[in-house]
N, C-alpha and C positions, 0 to 999 in steps of 0.2 A: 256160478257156472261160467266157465271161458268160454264164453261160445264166441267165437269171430265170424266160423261161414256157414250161409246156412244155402240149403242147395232144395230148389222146391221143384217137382214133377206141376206142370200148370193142370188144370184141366176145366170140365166146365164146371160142375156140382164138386168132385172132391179132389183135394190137393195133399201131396203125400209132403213132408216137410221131413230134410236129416239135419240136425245141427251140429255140427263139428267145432272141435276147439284148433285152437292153431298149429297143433300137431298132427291133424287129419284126422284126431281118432272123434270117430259120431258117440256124442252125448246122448242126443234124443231123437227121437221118432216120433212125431205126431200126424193124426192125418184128419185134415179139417174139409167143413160143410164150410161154403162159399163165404157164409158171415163169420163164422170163426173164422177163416183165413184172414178178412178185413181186419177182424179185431187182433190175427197174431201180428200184420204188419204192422198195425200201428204202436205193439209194444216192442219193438226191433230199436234198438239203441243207435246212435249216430255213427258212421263207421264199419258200422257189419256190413260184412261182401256177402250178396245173395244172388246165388249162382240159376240161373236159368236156358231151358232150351228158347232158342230160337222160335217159335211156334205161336198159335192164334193165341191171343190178348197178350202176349210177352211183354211187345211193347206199352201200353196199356199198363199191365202193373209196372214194368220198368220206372215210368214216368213216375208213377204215381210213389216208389220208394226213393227215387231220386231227389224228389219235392221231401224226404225225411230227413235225408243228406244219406242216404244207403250208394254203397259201392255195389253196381249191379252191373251185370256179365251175363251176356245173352249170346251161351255158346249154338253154331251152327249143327242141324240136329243129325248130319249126315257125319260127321266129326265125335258125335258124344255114343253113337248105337254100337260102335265096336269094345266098347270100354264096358257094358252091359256082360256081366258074366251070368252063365247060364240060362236060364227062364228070364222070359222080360215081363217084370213086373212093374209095379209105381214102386216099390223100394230099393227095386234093382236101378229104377236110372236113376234115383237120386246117389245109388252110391257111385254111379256113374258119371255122373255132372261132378262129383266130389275129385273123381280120378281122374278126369279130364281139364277140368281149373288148373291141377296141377303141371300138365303140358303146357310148356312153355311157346311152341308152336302151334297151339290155335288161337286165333286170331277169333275174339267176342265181337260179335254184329253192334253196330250202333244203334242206343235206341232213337227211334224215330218219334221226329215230333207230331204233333197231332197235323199240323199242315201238310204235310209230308204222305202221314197215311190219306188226308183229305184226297189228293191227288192223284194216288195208287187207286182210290176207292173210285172214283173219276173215272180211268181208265179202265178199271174193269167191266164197272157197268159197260160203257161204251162197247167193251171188248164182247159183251156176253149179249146185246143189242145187235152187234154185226153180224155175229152166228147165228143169230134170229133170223136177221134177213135174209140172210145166205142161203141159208135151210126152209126159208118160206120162198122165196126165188127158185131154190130146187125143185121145191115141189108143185109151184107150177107149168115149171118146162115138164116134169114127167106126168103130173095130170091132161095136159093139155097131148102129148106124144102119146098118151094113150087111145086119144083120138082123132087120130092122124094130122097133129100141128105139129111139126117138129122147129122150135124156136130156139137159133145158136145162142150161146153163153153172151154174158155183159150183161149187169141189172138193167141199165139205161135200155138195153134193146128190147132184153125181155120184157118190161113194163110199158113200152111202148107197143110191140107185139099182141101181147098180153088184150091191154086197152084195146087195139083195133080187133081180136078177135073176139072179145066180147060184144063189142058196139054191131057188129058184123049179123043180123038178125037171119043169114043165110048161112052161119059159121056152122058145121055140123059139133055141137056142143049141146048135151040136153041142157032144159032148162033149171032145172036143181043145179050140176054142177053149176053153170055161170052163175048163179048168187053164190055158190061158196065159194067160187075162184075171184068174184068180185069182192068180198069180207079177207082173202088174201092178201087182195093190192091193197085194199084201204088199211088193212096192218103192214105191209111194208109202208107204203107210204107215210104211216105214221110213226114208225120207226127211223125212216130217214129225218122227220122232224124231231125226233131227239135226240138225235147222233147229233146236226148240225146245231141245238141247244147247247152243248157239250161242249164242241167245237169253239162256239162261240166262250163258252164260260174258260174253254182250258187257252183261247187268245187272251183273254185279260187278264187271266194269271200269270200267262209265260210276258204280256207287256212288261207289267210290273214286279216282276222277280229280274233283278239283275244279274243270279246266274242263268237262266235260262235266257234274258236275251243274249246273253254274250255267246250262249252256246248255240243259237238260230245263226252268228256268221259261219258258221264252219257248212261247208257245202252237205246235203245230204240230210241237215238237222232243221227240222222245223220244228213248229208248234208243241206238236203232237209226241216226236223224240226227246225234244228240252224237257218239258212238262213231266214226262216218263223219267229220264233220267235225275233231276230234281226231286223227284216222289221215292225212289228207289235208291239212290247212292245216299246213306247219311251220312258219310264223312268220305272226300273225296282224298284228303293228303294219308287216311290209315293204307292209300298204294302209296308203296315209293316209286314206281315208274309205271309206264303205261301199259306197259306188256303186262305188268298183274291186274292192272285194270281188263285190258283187254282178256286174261286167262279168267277174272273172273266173270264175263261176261262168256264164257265158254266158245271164244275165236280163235283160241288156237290149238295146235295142234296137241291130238293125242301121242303120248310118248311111253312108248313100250323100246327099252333099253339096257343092255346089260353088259358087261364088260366093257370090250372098245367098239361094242357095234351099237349103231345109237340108230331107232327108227322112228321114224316121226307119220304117223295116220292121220287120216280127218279129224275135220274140228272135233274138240271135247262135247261139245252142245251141251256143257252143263252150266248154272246160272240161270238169269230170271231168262225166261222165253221170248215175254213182251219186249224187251228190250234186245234182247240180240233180232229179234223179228223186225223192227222197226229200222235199227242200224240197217239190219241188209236191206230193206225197201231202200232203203239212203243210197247206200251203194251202190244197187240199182240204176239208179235214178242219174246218179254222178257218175258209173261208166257210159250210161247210154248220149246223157251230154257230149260227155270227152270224143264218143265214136264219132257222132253227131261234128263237132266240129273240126277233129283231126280229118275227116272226108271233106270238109267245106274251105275250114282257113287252119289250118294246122300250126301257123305262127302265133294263133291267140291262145295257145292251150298252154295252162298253169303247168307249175311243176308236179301237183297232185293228179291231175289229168294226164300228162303226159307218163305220168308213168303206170296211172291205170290203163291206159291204153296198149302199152309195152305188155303188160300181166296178160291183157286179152289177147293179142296177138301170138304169143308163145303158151299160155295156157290154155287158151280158153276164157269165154265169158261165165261162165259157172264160178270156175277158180277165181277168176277176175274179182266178180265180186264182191265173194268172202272178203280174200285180199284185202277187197279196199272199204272191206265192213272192220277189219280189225286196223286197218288204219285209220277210220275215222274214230274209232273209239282213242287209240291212242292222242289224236288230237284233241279229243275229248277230255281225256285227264290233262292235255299241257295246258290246255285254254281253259279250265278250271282251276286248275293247281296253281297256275303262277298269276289268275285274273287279268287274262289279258285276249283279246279279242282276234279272232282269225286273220289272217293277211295273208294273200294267195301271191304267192312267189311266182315268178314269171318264168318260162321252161327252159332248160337247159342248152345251149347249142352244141 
């Protein structure tokens, strides 16, 4: 049998499998229980391209064919669903992954190495730990406003709040709720002792990873963005410039265009979230400096500053921003791309 490519739907118990020969036309159809699947890869010969979505364990079996010497192609799943003719089936996307290899314009995700996902896995917890706290913070500014404490926003004040109206034995709070609003605080507070475990484990891995420190000089990127972006980009030069780093990180702008009339909307905001989330806290953070000291000593402001500040003035600090969320990406792929570490230009006269 010619078979060269084989194209597999993943899944968790069953996997649809098409095999094609080098003309495109499918051989075989089989559909395997999770150890048949182990046992089909390990009879896959050296050289067969095996085409997969982008999706949970992808990467995972990617690795594990690539240790066969298999040529593996982990297309994006938003890319492979239009190629699905009629009903979506498991043998509709495998004929689908088959039709979409053959476009020469998409562009296969890199697979990630286990460090890599280690990272991502890092930050999600962390991520899904914050919205704990957030949402146990919420509720007890509204338990507590239920009985006439109305306690403004900020965890720090709430918890301190919080703390003095329970300690308060003249605080009108029956005494049931204060033991549950007290089992509250003692889960936030021990939630913030895991965040800053994290914190600490994602410092020693952004020390000792030398692209993440190189991408801590660029203003706006700490720890926490490095770490993110390291976990998330597995191959920085598959952009050729910044602006596709930046598009796919969804900062720029939506384009609805036709003829000679060309419009440009809001960001796309498509791409990973974590990471355009984190760029704009950056952003943030590097126009409020820039205002900060264009009001103070305005001859000390870079040429990155100086021109976020121009952005705020004529657009707006909103716009501003973004702006300077899609600029930091951009110097994100240079100081990545060419290994070489941020140096802050002095502003223009």
């Amino acid at each position: 049998m010619d078979a060269t490519t084989v194209a597999i739907d993943l899944a968790k118990d069953v996997f649809q499998v098409a095999v094609a020969n080098r003309a495109g036309r499918i051989l075989d159809r089989q559909r395997f229980t999770r150890r048949q699947f182990e046992r089909f890869v390990d009879t896959l010969v050296e050289d067969t391209s095996v085409i997969m979505e982008s999706c949970g364990t992808s990467h995972y079996w990617g690795r594990r064919m690539q240790a066969r010497g298999l040529r593996v192609q982990l297309l994006p799943v938003q890319y492979v669903r239009p190629y699905v003719r009629r009903n979506k089936t498991d043998r509709a996307d495998t004929d689908a992954l088959l039709e979409a290899a053959r476009c020469g314009e998409i562009r296969p995700v890199p697979v990630k190495t286990v460090e890599q996902q280690t990272l991502q896995a890092i930050h999600r917890v962390r991520t899904q730990w914050q919205t704990a706290r957030v949402a146990r913070i919420n509720a007890m500014r509204g338990l507590l406003a239920e009985q006439g404490h109305a306690i403004p926003v900020g965890a720090r004040t709430v918890l301190r709040r919080v703390t003095a109206i329970l300690s308060d034995p003249a605080a009108a709070v029956p005494e049931v709720l204060r033991q549950t609003i007290a089992l509250v605080v003692d889960e936030v507070r021990g939630l913030e002792e895991k965040i800053a475990g994290l914190d600490r484990q994602l410092a020693q891995i952004a020390g000792a990873h030398p692209v993440a420190t190189r991408l801590q000089t660029i203003p706006g990127v700490g720890v926490l963005t490095a770490t993110a972006l390291v976990g998330s980009v597995g191959h920085i030069h598959a952009f050729r410039r910044g602006r596709e780093f930046a598009s796919w990180l969804g900062l720029t702008p939506r384009e609805s265009s036709t003829g000679a009339r060309r419009y440009l909307g809001r960001i796309s905001k498509r791409g990973d979230v974590h990471l355009r989330c984190l760029l704009t806290h950056g952003a943030r953070a590097v126009l409020r400096v820039a205002l900060q000291l264009a009001a103070r000593a305005p001859d000390r402001l870079t040429r990155l500053q100086q021109w976020a500040v121009s952005i705020a003035t004529h657009r707006g600090r909103h716009k501003a921003t973004v702006a300077v969320a899609n600029k930091l990406a951009r110097i994100v792929w240079a100081v990545w791309h060419y290994d070489v570490a941020f140096e802050p230009q002095p502003r223009v006269a």
